[in-house]
PDBQT receptor file of N, H, CA, C and O in Angstrom, charges set to zero:
ATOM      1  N   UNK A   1      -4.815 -16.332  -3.986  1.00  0.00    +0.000 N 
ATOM      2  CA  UNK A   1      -4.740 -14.885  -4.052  1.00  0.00    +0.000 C 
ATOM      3  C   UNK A   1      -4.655 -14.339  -2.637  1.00  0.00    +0.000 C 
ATOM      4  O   UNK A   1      -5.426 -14.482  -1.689  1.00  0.00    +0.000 OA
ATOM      5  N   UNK A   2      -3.576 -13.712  -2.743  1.00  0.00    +0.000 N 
ATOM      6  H   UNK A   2      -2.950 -13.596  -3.514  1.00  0.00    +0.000 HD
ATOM      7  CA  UNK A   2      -3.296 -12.889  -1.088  1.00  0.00    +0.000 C 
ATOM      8  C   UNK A   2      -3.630 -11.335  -0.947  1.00  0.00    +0.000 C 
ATOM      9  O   UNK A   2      -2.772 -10.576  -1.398  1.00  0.00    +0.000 OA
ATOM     10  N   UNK A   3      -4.688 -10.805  -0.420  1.00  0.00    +0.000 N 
ATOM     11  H   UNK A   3      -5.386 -11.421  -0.054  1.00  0.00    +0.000 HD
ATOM     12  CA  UNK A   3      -5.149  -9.235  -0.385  1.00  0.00    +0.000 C 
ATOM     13  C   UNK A   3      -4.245  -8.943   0.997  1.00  0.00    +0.000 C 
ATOM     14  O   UNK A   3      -4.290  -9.693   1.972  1.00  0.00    +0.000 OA
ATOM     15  N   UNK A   4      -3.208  -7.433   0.912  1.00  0.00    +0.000 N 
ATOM     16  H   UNK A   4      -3.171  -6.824   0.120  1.00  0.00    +0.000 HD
ATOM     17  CA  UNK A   4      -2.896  -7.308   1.608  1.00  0.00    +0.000 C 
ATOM     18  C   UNK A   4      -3.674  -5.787   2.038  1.00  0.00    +0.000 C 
ATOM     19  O   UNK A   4      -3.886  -5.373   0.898  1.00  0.00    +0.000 OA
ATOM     20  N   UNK A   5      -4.180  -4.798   2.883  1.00  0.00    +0.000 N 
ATOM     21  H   UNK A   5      -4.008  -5.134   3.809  1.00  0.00    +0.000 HD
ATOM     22  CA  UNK A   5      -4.682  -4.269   3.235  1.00  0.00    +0.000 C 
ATOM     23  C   UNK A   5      -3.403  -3.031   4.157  1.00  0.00    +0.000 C 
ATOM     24  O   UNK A   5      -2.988  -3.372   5.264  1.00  0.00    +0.000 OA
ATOM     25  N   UNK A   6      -3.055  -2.042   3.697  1.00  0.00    +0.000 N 
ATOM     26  H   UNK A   6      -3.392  -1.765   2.797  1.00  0.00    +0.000 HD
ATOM     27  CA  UNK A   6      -2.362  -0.668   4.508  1.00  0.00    +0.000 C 
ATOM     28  C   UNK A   6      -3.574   0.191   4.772  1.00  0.00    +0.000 C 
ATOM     29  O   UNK A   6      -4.427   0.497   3.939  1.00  0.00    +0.000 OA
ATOM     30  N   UNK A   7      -3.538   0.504   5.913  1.00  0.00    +0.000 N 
ATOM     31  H   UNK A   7      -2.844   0.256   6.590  1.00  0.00    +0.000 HD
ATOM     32  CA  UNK A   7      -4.275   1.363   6.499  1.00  0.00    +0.000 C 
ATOM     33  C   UNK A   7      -3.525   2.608   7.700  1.00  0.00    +0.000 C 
ATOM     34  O   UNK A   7      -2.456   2.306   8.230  1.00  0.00    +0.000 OA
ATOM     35  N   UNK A   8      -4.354   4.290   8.113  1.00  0.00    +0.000 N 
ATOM     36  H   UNK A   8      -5.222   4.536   7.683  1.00  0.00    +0.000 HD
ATOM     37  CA  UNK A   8      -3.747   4.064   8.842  1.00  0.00    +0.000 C 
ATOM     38  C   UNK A   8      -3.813   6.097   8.830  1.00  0.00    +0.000 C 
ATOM     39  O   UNK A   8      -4.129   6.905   7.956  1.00  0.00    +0.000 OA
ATOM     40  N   UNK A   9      -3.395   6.223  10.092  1.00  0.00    +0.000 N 
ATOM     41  H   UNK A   9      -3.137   5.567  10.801  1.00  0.00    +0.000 HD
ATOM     42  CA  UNK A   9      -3.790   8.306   9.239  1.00  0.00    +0.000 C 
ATOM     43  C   UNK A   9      -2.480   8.266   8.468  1.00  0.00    +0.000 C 
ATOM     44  O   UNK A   9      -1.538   7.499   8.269  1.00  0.00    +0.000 OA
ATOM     45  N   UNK A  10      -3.069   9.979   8.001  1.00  0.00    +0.000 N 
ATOM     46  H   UNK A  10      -3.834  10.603   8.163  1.00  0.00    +0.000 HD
ATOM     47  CA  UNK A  10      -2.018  10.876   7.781  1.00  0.00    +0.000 C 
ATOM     48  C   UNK A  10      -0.693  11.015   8.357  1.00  0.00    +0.000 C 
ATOM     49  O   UNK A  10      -0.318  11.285   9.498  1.00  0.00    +0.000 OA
ATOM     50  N   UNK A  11      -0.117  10.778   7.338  1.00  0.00    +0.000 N 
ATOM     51  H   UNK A  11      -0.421  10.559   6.411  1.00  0.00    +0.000 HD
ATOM     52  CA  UNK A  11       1.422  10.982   7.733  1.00  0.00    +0.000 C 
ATOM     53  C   UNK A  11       2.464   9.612   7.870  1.00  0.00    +0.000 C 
ATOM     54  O   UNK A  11       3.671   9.507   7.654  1.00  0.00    +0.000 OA
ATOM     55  N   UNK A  12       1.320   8.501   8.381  1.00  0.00    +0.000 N 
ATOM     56  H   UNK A  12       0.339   8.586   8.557  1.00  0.00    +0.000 HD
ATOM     57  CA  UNK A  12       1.981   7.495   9.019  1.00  0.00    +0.000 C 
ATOM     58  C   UNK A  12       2.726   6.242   7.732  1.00  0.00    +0.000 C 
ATOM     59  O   UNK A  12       2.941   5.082   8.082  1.00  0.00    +0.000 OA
ATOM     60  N   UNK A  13       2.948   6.588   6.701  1.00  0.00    +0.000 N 
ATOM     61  H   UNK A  13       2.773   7.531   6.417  1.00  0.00    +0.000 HD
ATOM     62  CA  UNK A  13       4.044   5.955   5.923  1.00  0.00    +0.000 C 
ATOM     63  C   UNK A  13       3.463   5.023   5.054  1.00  0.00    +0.000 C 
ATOM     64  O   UNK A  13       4.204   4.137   4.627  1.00  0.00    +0.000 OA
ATOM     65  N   UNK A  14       1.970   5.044   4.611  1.00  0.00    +0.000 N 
ATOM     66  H   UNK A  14       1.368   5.763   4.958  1.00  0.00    +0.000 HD
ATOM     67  CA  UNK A  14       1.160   4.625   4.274  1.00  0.00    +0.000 C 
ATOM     68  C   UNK A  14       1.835   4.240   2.703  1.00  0.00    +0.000 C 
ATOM     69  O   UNK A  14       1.840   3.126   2.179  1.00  0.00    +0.000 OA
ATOM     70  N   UNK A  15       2.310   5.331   2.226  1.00  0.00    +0.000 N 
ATOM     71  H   UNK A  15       2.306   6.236   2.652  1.00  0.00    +0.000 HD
ATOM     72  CA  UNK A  15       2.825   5.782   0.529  1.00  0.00    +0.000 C 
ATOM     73  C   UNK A  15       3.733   5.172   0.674  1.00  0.00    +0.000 C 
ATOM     74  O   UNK A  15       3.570   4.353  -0.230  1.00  0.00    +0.000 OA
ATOM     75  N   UNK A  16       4.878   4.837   1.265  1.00  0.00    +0.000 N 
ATOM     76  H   UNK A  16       5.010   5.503   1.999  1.00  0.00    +0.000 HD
ATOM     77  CA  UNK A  16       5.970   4.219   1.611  1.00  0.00    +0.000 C 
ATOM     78  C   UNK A  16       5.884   2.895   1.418  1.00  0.00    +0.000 C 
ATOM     79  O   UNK A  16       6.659   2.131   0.842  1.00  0.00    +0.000 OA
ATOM     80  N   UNK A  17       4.721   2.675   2.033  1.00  0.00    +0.000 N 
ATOM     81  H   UNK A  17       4.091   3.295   2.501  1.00  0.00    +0.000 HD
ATOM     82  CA  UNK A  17       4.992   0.876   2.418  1.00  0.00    +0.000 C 
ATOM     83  C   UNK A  17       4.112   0.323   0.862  1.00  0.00    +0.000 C 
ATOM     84  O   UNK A  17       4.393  -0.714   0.261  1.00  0.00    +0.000 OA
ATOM     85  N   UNK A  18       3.190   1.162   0.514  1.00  0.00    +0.000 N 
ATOM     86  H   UNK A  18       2.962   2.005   1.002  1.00  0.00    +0.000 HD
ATOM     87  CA  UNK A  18       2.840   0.568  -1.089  1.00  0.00    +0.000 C 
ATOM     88  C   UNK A  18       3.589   0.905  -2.027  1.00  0.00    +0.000 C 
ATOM     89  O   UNK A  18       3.126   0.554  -3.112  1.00  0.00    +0.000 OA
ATOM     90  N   UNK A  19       5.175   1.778  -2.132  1.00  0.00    +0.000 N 
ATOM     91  H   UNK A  19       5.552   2.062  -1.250  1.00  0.00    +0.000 HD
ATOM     92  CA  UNK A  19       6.009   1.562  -2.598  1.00  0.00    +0.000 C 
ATOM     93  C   UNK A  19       6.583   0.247  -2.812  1.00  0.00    +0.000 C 
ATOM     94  O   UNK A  19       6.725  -0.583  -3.710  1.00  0.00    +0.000 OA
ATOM     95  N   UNK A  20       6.912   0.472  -1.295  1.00  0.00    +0.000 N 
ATOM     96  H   UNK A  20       6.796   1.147  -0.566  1.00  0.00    +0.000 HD
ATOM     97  CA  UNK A  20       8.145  -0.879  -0.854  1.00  0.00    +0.000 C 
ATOM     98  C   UNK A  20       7.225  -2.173  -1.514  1.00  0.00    +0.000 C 
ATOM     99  O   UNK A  20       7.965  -2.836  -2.241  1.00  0.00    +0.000 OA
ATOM    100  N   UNK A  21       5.980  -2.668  -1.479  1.00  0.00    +0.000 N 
ATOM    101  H   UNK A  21       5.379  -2.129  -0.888  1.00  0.00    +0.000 HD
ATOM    102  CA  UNK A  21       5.084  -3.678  -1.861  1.00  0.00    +0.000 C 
ATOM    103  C   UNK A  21       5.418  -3.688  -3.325  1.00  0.00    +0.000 C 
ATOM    104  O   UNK A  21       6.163  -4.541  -3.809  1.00  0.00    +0.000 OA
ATOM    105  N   UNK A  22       4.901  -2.802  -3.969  1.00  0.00    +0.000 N 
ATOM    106  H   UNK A  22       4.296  -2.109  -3.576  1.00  0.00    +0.000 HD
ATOM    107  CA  UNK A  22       4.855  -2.366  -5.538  1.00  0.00    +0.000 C 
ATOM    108  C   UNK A  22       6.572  -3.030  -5.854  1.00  0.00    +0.000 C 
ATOM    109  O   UNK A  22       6.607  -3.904  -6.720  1.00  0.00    +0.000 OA
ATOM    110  N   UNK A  23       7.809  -2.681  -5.255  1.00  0.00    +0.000 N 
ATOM    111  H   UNK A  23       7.781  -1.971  -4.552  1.00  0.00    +0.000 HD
ATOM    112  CA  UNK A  23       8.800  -3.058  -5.247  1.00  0.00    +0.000 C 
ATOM    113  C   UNK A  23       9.012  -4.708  -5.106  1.00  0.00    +0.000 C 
ATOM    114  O   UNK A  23      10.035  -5.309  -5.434  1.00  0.00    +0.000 OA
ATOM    115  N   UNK A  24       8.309  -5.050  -4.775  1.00  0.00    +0.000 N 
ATOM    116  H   UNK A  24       7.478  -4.561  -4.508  1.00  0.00    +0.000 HD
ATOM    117  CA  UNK A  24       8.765  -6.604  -4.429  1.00  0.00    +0.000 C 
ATOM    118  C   UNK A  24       7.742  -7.484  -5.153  1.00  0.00    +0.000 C 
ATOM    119  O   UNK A  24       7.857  -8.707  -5.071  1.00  0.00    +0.000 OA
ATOM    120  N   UNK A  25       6.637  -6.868  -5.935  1.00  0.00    +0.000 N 
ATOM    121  H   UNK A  25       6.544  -5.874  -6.001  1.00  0.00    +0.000 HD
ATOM    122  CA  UNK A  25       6.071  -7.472  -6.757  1.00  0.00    +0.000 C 
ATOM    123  C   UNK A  25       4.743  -7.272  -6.810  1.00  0.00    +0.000 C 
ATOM    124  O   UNK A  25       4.133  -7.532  -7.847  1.00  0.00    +0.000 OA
ATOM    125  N   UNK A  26       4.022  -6.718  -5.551  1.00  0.00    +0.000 N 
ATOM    126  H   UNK A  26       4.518  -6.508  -4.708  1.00  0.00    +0.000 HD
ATOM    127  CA  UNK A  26       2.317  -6.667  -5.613  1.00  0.00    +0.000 C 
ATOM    128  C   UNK A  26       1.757  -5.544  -6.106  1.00  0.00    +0.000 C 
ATOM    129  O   UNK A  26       2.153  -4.407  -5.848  1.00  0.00    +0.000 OA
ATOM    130  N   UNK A  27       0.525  -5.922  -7.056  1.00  0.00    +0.000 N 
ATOM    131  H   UNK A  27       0.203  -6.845  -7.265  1.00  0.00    +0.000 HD
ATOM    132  CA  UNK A  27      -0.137  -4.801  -7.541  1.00  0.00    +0.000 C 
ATOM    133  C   UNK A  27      -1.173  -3.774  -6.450  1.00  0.00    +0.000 C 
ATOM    134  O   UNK A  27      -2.095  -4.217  -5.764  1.00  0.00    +0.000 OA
ATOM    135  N   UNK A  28      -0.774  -2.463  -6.512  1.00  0.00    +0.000 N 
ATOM    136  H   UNK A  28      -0.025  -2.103  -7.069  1.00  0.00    +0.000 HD
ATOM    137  CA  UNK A  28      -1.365  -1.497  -5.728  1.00  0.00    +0.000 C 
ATOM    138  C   UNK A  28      -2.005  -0.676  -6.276  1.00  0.00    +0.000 C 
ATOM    139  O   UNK A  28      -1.860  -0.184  -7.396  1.00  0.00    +0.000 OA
ATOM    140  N   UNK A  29      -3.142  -0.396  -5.089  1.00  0.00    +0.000 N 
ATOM    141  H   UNK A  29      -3.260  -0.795  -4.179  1.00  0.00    +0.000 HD
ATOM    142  CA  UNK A  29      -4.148   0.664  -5.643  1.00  0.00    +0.000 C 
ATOM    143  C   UNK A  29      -4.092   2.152  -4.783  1.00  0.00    +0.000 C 
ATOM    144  O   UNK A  29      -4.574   1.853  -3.691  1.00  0.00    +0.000 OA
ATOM    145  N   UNK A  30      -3.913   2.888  -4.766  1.00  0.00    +0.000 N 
ATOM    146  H   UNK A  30      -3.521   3.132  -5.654  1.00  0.00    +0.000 HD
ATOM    147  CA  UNK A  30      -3.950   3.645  -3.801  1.00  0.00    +0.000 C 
ATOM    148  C   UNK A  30      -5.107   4.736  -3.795  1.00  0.00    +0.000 C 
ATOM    149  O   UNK A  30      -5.581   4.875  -4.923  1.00  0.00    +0.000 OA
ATOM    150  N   UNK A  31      -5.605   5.432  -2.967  1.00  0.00    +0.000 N 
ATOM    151  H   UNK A  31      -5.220   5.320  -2.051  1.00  0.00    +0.000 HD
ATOM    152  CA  UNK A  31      -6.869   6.487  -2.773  1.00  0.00    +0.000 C 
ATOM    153  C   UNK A  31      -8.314   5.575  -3.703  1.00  0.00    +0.000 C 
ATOM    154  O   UNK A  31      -8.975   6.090  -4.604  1.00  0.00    +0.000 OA
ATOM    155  N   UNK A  32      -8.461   4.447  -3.269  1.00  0.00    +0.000 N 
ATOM    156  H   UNK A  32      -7.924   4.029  -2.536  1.00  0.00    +0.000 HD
ATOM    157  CA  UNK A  32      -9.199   3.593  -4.118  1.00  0.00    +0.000 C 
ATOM    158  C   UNK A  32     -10.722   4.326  -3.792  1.00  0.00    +0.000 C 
ATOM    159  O   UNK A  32     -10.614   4.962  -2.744  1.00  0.00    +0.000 OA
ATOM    160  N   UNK A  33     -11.844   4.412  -4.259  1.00  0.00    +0.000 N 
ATOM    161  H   UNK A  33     -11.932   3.895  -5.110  1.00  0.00    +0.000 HD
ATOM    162  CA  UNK A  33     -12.655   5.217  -4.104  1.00  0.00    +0.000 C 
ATOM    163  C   UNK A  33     -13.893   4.566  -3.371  1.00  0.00    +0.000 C 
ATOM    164  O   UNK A  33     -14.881   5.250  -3.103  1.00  0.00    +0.000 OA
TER     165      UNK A  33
């Protein structure tokens, strides 16, 4: 099992890149609490 970890402020493409992930196969969580 591979945890990949996006971090990072506002603005900086954060939503983007757990797109692009979600796209190529990995399950994402986003605003996880």
């Amino acid at each position: 099992m591979q945890i990949v970890l996006v971090s990072g402020l506002s603005g900086s493409g954060k939503s983007i890149a757990i797109a692009v992930l979600e796209d190529i196969g990995y399950y994402c969580v986003d605003n996880l609490p």
